[in-house]
C-alpha positions as CSV (number, residue, x, y, z in Angstrom):
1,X,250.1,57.7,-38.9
2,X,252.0,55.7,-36.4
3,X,253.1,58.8,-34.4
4,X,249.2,60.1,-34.0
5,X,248.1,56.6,-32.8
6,X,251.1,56.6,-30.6
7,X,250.1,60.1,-29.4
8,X,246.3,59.3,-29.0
9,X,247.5,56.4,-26.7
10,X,249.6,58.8,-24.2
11,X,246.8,61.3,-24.2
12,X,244.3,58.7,-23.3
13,X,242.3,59.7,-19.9
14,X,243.9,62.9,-19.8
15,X,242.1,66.5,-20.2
16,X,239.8,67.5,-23.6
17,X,242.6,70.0,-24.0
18,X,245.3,67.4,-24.5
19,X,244.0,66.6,-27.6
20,X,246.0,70.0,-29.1
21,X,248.8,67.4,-29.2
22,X,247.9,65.9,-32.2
23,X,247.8,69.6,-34.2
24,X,249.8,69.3,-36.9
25,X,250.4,67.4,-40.6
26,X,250.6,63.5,-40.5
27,X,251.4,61.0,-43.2
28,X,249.4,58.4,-44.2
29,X,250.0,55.9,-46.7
30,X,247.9,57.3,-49.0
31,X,247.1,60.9,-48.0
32,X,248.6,63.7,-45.4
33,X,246.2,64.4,-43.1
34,X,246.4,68.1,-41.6
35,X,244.7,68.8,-38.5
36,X,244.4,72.5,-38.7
37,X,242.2,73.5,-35.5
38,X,241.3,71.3,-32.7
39,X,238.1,71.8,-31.0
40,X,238.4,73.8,-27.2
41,X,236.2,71.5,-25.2
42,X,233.7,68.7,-26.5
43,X,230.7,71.2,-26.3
44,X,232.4,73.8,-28.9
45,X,232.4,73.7,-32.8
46,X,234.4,71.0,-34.2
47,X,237.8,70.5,-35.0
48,X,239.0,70.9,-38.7
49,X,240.8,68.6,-41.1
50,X,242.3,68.6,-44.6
51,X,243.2,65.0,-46.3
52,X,245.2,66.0,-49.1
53,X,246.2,63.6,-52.3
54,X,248.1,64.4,-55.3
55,X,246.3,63.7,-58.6
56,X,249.8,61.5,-59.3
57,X,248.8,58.7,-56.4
58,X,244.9,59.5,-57.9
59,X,246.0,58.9,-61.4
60,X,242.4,61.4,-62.7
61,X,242.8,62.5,-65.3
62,X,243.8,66.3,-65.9
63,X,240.8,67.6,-68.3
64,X,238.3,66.6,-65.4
65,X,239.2,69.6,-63.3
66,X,241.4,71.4,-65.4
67,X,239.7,75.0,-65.0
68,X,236.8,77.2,-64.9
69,X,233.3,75.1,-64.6
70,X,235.2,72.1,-65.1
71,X,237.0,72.7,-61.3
72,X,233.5,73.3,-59.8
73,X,232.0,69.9,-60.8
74,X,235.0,68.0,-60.1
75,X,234.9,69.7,-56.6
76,X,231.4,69.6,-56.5
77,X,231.6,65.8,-57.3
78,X,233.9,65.0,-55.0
79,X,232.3,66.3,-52.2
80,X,229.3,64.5,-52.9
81,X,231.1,61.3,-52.9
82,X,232.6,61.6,-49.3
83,X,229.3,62.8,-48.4
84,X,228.3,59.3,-50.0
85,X,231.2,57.8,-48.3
86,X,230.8,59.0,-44.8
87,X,227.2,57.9,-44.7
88,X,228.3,54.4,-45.8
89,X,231.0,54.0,-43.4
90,X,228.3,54.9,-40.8
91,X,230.2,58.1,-39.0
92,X,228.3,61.3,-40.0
93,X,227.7,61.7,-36.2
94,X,231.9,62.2,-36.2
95,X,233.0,63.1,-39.6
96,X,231.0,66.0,-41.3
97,X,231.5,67.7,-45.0
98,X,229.7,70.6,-46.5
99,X,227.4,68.4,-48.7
100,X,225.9,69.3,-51.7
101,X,222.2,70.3,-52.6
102,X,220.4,70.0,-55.7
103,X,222.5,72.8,-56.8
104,X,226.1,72.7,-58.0
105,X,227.9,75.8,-56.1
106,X,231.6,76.4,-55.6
107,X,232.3,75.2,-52.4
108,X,235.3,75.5,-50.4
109,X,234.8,72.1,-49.1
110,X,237.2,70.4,-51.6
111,X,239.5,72.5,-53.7
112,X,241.7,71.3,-56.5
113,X,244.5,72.8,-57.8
114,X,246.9,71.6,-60.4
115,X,248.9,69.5,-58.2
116,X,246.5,68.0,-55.7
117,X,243.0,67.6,-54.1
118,X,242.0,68.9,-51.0
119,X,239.2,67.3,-48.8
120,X,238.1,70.1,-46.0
121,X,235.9,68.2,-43.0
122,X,234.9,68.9,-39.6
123,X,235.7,66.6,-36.9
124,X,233.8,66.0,-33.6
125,X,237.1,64.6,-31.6
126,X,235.1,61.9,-28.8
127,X,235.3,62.5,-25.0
128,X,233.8,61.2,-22.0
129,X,233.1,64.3,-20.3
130,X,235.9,66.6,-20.9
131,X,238.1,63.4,-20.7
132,X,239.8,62.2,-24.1
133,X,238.7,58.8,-25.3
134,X,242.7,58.0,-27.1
135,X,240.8,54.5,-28.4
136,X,237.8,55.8,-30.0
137,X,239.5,58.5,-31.3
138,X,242.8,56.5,-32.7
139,X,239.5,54.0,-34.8
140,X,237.7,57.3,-35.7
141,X,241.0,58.8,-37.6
142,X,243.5,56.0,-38.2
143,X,240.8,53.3,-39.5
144,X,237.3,55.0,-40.2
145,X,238.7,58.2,-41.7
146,X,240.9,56.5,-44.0
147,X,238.0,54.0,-44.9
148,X,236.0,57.1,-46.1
149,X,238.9,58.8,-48.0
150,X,239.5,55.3,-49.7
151,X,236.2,54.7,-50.8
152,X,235.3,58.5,-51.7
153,X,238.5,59.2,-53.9
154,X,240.2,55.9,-54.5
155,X,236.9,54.1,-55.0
156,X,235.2,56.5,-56.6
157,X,232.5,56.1,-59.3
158,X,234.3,57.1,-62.6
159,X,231.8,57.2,-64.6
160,X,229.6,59.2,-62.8
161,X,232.5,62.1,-62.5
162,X,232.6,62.1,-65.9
163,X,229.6,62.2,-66.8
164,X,228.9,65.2,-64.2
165,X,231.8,66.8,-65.8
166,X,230.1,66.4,-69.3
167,X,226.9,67.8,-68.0
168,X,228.8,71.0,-66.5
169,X,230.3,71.3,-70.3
170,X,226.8,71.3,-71.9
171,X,225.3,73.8,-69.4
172,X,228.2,76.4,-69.8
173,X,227.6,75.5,-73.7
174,X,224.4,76.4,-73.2
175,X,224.6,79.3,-71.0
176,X,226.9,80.7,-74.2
177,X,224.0,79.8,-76.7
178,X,221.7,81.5,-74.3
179,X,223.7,84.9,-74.5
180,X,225.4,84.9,-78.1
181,X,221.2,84.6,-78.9
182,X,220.7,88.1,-76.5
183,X,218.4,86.0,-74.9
184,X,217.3,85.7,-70.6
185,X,216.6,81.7,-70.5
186,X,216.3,78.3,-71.6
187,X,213.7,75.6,-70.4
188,X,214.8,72.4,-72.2
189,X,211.3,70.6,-73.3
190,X,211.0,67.5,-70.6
191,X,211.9,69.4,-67.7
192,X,210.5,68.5,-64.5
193,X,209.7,71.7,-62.6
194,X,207.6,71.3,-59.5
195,X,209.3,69.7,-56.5
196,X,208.7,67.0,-54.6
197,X,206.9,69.6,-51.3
198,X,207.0,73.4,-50.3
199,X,210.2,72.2,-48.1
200,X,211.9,69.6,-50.7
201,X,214.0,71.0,-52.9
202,X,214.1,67.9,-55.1
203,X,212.0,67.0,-58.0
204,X,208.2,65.7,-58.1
205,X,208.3,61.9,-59.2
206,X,208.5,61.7,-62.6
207,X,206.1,59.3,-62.4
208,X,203.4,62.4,-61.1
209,X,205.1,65.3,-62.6
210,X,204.0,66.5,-65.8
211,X,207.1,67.5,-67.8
212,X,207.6,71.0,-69.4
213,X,207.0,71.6,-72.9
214,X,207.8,74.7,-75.3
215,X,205.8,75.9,-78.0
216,X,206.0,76.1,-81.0
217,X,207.0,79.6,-81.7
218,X,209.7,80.1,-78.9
219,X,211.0,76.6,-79.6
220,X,214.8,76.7,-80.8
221,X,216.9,73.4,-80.7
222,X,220.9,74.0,-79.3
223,X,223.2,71.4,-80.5
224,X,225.8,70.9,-77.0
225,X,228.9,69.0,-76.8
226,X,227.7,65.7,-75.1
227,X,224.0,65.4,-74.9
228,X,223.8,66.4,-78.4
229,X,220.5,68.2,-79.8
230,X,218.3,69.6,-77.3
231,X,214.6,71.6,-77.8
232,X,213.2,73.9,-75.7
233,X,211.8,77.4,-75.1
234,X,213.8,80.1,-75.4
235,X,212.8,83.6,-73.7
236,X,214.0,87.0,-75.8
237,X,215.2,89.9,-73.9
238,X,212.5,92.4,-73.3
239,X,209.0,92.1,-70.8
240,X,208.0,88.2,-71.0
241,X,204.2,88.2,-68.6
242,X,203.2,84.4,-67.4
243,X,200.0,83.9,-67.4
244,X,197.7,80.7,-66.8
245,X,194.9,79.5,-64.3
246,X,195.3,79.2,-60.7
247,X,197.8,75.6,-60.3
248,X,198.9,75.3,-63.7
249,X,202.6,76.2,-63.7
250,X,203.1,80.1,-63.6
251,X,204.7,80.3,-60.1
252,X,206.6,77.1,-60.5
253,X,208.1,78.0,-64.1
254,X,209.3,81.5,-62.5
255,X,210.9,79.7,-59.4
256,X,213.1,77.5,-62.0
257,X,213.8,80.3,-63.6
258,X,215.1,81.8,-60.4
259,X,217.1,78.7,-59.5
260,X,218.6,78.9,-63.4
261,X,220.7,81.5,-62.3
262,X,222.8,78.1,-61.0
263,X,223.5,74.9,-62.6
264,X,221.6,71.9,-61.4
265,X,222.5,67.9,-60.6
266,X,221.5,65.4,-63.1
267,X,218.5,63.9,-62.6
268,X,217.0,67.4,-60.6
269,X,214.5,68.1,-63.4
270,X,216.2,71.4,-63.6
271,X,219.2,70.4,-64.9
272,X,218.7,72.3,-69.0
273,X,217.0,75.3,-67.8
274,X,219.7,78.1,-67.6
275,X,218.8,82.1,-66.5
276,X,220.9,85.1,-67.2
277,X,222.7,85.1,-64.1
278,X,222.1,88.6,-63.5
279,X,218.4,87.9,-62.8
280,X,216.9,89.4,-59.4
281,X,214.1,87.7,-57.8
282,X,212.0,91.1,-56.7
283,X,209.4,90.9,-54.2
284,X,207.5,93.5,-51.6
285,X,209.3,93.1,-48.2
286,X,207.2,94.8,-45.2
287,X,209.0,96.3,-42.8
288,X,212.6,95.9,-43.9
289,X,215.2,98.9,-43.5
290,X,216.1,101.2,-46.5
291,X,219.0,103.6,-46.4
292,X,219.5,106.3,-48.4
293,X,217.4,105.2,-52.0
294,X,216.6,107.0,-54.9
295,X,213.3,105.5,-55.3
296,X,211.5,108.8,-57.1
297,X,211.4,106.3,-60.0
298,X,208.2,104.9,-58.7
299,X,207.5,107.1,-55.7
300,X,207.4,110.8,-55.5
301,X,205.5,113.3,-54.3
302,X,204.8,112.0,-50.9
303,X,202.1,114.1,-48.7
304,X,204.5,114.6,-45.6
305,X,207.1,116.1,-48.0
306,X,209.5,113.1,-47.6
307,X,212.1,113.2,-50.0
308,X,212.1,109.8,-52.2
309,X,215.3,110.7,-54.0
310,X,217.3,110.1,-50.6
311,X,214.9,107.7,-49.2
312,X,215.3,106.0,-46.5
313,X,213.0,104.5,-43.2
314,X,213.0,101.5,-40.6
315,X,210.5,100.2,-41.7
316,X,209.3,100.1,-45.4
317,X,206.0,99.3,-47.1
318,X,205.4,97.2,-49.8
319,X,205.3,99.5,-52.2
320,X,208.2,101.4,-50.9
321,X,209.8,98.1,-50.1
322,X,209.5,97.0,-54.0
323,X,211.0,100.0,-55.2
324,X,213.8,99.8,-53.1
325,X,214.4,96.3,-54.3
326,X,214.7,97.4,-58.0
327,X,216.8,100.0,-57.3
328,X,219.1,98.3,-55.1
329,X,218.9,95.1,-57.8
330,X,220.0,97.9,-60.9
331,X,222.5,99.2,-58.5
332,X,224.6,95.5,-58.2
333,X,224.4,95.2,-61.8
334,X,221.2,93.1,-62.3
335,X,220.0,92.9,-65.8
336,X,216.8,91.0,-65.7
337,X,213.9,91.3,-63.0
338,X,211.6,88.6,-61.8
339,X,208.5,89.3,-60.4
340,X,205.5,87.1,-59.5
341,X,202.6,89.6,-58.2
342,X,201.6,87.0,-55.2
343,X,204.2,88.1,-53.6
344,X,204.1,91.7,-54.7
345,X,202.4,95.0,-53.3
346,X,199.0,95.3,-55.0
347,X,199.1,98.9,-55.6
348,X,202.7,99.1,-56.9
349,X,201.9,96.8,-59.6
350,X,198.9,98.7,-60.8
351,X,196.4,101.0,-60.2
352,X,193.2,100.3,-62.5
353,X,190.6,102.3,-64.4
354,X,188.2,103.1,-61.3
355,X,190.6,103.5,-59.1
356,X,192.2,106.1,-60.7
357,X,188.6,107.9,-61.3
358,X,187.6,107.6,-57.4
359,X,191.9,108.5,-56.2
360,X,193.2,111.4,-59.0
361,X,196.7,110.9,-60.0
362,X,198.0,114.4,-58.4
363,X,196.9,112.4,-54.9
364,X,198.5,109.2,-56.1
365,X,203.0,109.1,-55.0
366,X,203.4,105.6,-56.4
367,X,203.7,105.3,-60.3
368,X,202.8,101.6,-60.9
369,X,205.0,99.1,-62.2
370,X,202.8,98.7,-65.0
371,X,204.1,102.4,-66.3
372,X,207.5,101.7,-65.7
373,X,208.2,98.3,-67.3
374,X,208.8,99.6,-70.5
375,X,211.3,102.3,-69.5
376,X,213.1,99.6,-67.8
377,X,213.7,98.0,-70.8
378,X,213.8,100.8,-73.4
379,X,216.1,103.2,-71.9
380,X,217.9,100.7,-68.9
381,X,218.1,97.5,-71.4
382,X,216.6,96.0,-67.8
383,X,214.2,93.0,-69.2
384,X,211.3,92.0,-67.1
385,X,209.6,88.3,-66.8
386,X,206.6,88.5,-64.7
387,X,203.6,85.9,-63.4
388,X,200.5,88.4,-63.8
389,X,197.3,86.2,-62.7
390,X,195.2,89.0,-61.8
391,X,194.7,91.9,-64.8
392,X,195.3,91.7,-68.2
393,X,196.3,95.3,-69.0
394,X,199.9,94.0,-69.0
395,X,199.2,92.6,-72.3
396,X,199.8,96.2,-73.9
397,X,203.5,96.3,-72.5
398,X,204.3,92.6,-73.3
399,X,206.5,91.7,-75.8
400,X,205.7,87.9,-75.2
401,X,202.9,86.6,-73.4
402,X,203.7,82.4,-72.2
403,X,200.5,80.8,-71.2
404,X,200.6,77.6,-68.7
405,X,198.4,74.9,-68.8
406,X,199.1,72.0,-66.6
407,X,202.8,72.5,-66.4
408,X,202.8,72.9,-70.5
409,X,203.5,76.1,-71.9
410,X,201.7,78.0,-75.4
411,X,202.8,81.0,-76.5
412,X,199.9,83.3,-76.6
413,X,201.1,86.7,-77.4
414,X,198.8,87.3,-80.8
415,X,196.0,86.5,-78.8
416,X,196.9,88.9,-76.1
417,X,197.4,92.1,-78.4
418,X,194.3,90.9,-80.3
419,X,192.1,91.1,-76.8
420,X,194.3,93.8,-75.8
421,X,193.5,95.8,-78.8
422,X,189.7,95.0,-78.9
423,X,188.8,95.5,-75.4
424,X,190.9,98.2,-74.4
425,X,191.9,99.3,-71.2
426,X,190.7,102.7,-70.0
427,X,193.5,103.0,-67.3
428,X,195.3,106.1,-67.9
429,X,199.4,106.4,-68.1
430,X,200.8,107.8,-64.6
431,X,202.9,110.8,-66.1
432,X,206.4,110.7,-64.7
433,X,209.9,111.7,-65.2
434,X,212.5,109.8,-67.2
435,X,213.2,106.9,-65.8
436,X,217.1,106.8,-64.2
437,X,218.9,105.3,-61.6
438,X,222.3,107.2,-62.0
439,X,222.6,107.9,-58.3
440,X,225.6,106.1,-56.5
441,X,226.1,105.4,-53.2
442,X,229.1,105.3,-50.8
443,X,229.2,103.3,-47.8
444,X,230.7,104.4,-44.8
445,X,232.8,102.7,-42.1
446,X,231.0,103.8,-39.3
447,X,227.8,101.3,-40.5
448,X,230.2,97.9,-39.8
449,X,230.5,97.5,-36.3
450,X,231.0,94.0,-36.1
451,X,232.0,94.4,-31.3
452,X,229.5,92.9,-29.3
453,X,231.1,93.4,-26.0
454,X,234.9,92.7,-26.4
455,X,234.7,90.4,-28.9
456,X,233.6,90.8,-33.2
457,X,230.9,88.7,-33.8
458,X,230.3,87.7,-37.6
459,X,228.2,84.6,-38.3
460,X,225.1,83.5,-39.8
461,X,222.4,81.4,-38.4
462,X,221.4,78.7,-41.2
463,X,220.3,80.1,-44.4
464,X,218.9,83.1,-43.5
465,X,220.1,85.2,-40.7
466,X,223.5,87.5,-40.6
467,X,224.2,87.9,-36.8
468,X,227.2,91.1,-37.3
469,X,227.8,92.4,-33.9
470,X,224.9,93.6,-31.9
471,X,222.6,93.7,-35.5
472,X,220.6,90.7,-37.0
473,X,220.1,90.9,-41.0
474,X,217.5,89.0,-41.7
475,X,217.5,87.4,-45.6
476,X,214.4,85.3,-45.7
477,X,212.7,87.7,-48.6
478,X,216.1,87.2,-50.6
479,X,214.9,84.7,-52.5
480,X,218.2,83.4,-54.5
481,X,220.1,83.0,-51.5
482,X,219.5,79.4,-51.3
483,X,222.7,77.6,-49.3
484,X,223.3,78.4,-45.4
485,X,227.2,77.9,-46.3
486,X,226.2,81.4,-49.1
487,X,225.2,82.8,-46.0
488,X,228.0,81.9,-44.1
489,X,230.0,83.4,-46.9
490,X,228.0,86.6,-47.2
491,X,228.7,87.2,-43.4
492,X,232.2,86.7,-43.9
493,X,232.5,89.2,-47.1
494,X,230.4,91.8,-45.5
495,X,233.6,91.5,-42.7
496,X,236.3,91.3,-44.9
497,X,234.8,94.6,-46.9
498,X,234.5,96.3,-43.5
499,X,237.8,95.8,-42.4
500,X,239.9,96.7,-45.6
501,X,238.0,98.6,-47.9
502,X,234.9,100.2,-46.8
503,X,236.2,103.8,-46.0
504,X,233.9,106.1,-47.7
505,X,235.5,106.1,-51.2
506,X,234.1,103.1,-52.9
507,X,230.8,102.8,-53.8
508,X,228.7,99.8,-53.3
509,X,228.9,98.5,-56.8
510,X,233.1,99.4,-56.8
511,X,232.9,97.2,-53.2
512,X,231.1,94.2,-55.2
513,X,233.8,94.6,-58.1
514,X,237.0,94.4,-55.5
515,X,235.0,91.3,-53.6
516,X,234.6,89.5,-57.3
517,X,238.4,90.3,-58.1
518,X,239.6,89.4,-54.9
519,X,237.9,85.8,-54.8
520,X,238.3,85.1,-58.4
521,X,240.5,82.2,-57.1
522,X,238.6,80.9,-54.6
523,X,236.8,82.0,-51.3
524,X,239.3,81.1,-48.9
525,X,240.7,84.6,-49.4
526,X,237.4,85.5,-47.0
527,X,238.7,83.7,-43.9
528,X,239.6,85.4,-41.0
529,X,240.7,82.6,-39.0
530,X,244.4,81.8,-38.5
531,X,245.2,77.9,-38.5
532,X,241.2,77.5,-39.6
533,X,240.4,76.4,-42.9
534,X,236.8,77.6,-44.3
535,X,235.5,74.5,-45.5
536,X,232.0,75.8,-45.1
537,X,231.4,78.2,-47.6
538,X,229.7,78.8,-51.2
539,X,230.2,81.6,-53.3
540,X,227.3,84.2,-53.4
541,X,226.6,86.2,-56.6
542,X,227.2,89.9,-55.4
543,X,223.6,90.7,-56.0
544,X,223.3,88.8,-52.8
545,X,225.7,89.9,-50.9
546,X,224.1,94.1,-51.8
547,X,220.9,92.6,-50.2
548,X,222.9,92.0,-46.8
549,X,224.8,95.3,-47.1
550,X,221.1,96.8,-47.8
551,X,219.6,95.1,-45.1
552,X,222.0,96.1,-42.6
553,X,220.4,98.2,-39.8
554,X,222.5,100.7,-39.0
555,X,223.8,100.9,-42.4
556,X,225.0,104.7,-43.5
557,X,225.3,105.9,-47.1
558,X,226.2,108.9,-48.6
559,X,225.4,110.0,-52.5
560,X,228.7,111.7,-52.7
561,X,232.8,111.1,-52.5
562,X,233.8,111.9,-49.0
């Protein structure tokens, strides 16, 4: 510590790039600080920092982080408490860590391994100018950073880490009860699930919300390991339809559902409702790219003779959009679909009674949803839950029918067949082949370019653009992407893909496998910097990272092994 303020006061006046003297590892009395990468000029991105403390000086105890989910909260903890720690001390203008949402993701902000804890920040080094300021900087990291450090880690709450820790255990307990049951979800009975605005991610006041409540028939009660017995509704595999009026719940229970796919904070609302994490959010996307698609599924036929088997266009429809989705979802592995038909093409989803009379089904390409939904399940094991607001003849391919009613739910799936079976619908079945998906697909080098003049360019652009190269890939209709540090980590998989194994012979879902296996330790593997530690990223499911790949202009595919 003495030898970096000693260097700060020599390089005190001088030049922004002097400030590369103080690159290197310094000891502290109660951490090493690393400086890994210092900043080119006081208008560039940041320098980088690691403060690393062995768990013997922070005397935590070992089960806290010990492995598996366990690691993630602890991480996931910590980082919140420097975040906490940073604002305190009144420097987030200098000292920057990738904080936390709602959500609890791995982040490579602070990894923890058996022997010590890592802290990962960004520093903003002060200047006057492009002249060093040696005093402000020797305060900023001999006296404020080790003020934040001290009251993050050697301060810190606890209580409060165990109990996050504790939470983590009951949510992977009930993430096993969820699929040892061959169920999709659990919505725990008391769950708040609007939020506080359209932009807020955080809870409505409890005060205003009204919380969720099962009924009685998909009620089950799960005994975890610290909160002890818990109620709430449990949804079977198969094709679970939403229903309700207009502002009672259907869109809002489908978004937690969505978000279940990760585990939540205490105190979010959210925090007991848990999704198959296979579960695609599926949605019509206008104008998006498709390459090379075998959407015949649900479009065939088409009057220009376009083949739908090898489909592929600039610039998609809904309906050819949708389909494309699916496919592409079934392709990365996803198990369960979500689907709310606000933000669905009209005439994918169905095609009723008198519209069939006035358009005959040898004019109509597009087999509705409605037709397929069962196949899904039947001879894919693909389970559907979908918000239908508008028609009731999905009550005939229902398994179970949820109604909402102000935010509580009732299970009306007797009533449905009954009024199903009464009043019965006089649509007719579009006839189509069996249902498959079997076609794979092999990228090809030639779609990764990442040059934009004599330089690669791989970044994103907050949460959800891709610039790669000269291409943008825009994400904003991928729904479960929901961190800009994902994004940032999606960008920098899609590179490291591209530049060792993206050669013709894998296809996509082999190039998802390698990227699972290959970070199964942690994301840092994903880094191309030398000397730069990626402190900014959160891991992506690979259904996520497909959508980039898919979304990739001038992205080539080819059905068979080169």
């Amino acid at each position: 510590m003495k030898q970096l303020q000693q260097t700060l006061q020599r390089i005190d006046g001088k030049g922004y790039k002097a400030y590369n003297d103080i690159r290197g590892t310094f000891t502290f009395p109660s951490f090493r600080l690393h400086m890994d990468h210092i900043q080119a000029d006081p208008y560039a991105g940041p320098s980088r920092a690691r403060v690393e403390i062995t768990h013997r000086q922070l005397q935590m105890d070992e089960e806290l982080y010990e492995s598996g989910h366990r690691n993630v909260a602890f991480t996931d903890y910590v980082a919140r408490s420097v975040g906490k720690a940073i604002r305190k001390q009144k420097v987030e203008k200098s000292i920057f860590i990738d904080r936390p949402g709602q959500e609890i993701l791995e982040r490579t902000a602070v990894v923890c391994d058996k022997e010590k804890v890592e802290v990962r920040l960004s520093i903003h080094l002060p200047a006057r100018g492009r002249t060093i300021m040696g005093v402000q900087a020797t305060q900023l990291l001999t006296e404020d950073l080790p003020g934040v450090i001290e009251q993050a880690l050697f301060h810190m709450d606890r209580h409060g880490l165990k109990q996050h820790v504790a939470l983590s255990d009951d949510q992977y307990a009930l993430r096993a009860y969820v699929k040892e049951r061959d169920a999709l979800a659990f919505v725990a009975d008391g769950s708040i699930l609007p939020r506080a605005s359209g932009v807020e991610n955080r809870p409505l006041d409890p005060e205003r919300a009204i919380s969720f409540e099962s009924s009685e028939t998909m009620a089950t009660t799960v005994s975890l390991p610290h909160f002890g017995d818990i109620r709430g509704m449990l949804i079977p595999k198969g094709v679970h339809v939403i229903v309700g009026g207009g502002y009672h719940g259907k869109s809002t229970l489908l978004e937690a559902l969505e978000r279940g796919i990760y585990n939540h904070i205490e105190g979010d609302g959210r925090a007991y409702i848990v999704t198959d994490t296979s579960a695609c959010k599926i949605r019509a996307e206008d104008g998006r790219g498709v390459t090379n698609v075998n959407i015949s599924p649900f479009i065939d036929d088409l009057p220009n003779k376009k083949s739908t088997d090898r489909f592929q266009t600039d610039n998609a429809s809904g309906s050819t959009s949708q389909a494309t989705n699916i496919i592409e979802s079934l392709e990365a592995g996803s198990r369960l679909l979500l689907i709310d038909e606000d933000t669905s093409a009209t005439n994918f989803m169905i095609r009723d009674y008198r519209m069939q009379q006035l358009v005959s089904p040898d004019k109509e390409p597009i087999t509705p949803f409605i037709d397929r939904v069962r196949d899904l399940y039947e001879e894919e094991g693909v389970s559907t839950i979908i918000v239908v607001g508008g028609t009731g003849d999905y009550f005939d391919v229902a398994d179970t029918v949820t109604m909402m009613d102000a935010y509580r739910s009732f299970d009306v799936t007797c009533k449905a067949k009954a009024i199903a079976e009464k009043a019965r619908s006089e649509r007719i079945t579009h006839e189509s082949a069996p249902f498959s998906v079997k076609s794979t697909r092999y990228p090809l080098t030639k779609s990764f370019d990442a040059r934009r003049g004599k330089k690669e360019k791989v970044d994103a652009r907050g949460k959800h653009t891709i610039l790669y190269g000269r291409e943008t890939i825009d994400l904003s209709a991928v729904e479960q992407c929901i961190d800009p540090s994902q994004t940032r980590a999606i960008a920098r998989t899609l590179h490291y893909l591209a530049k060792k194994y993206v050669n013709g012979n894998h296809t996509l879902g082999e190039l998802l496998d390698i990227y699972e296996r290959e970070t199964a330790s942690g994301l840092d593997e994903l880094s191309p910097f030398k000397g730069k530690h990626p402190g900014d990223l959160a891991r992506p499911r690979r259904f996520e990272i497909a959508a980039a790949i898919n979304r990739l202009r001038t992205l080539s595919m080819q059905r068979e092994h080169s």
